[in-house]
N, C-alpha and C positions, 0 to 999 in steps of 0.2 A: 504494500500500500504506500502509495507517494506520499509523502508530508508536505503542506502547502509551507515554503519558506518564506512568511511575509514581515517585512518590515514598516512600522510608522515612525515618521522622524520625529512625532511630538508636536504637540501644539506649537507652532510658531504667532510669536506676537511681534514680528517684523524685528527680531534679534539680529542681528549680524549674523553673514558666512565668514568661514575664513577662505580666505583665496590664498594665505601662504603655504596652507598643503594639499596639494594638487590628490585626487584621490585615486586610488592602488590602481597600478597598473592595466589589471584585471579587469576594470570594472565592465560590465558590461554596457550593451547600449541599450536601454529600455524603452519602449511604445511609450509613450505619453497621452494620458485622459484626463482632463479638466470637466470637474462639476462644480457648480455654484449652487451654494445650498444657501438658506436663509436659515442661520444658525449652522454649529457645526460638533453641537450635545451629540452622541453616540456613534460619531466617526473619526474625529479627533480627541486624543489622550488630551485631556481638558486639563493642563497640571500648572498651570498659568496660577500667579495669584490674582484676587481677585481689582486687584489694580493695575491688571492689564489685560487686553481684549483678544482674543484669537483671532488670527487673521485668516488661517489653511493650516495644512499639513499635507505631507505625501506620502501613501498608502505602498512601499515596493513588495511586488510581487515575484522575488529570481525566479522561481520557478518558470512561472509564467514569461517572464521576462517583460512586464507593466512596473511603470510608476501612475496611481490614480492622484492625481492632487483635487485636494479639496479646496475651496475659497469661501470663504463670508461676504454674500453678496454686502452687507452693508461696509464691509470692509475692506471688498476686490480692489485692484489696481496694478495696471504694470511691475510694479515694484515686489507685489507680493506674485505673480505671477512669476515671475523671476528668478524668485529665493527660494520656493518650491522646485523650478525645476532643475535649480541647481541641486538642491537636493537628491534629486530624479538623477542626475550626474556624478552622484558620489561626494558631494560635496559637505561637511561638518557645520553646524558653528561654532566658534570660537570654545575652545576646552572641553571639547565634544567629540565622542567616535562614534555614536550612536548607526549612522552612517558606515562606514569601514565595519565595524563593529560587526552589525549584522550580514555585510559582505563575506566576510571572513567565518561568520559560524554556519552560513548558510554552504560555503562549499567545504568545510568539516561535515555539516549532516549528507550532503551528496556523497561524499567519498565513505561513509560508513552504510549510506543506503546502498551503493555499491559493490560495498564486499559481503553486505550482508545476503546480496542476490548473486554474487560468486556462488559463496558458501552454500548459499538454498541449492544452486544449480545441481554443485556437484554432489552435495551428500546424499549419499545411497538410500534409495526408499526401504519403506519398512513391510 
């Protein structure tokens, strides 16, 4: 059975990226989908405090090989369009792997789904 490898990068409230570390080599290139919700309660990890507003977040899916970004229509705009899909590119914010992070564990769990369907292959039935 496949395991969905999915990442969100977290409520973004128009934080900073960092652009001084370029993200792993690897990374893939992901489809990109944009929805505008009006609110963004049970699709964004809401961990903002409450004196700051969610703008979006990005949903990646390696598997699948998607990034979904989300946006708050009251809050959309180039800027946050942007920072999501840097996001969607591998990209952190500042003191953050979150990003990498989940790159990095997502081809750990491929390389053991892997051997795990070696091993299935060849062990002798009963």
């Amino acid at each position: 059975m496949a395991l969905l490898s999915a990442l969100m990068t977290g409520a973004c409230a128009m934080t900073a990226i960092d652009h001084s570390r370029e993200p792993v080599a690897d990374w893939p290139a992901l489809a990109m989908r944009i929805e505008l919700r009006n609110g963004l309660a049970g699709v964004c990890d809401i961990s903002t405090s409450h004196f700051m507003s969610v703008v979006g977040c990005a949903v990646i899916d390696f598997d699948a090989r998607t990034c979904q970004i989300y946006l708050d229509t009251r809050h959309a705009s180039a800027e946050a369009l942007m920072h999501e899909q840097l996001h969607c590119r591998g990209y952190d914010h500042p003191d953050e792997h979150t990003v990498r992070n989940g790159w990095v564990r997502h081809k750990v769990l491929r390389r053991e789904r892997e051997a795990a369907s070696v091993l299935e292959a060849v062990r002798p039935s009963s």
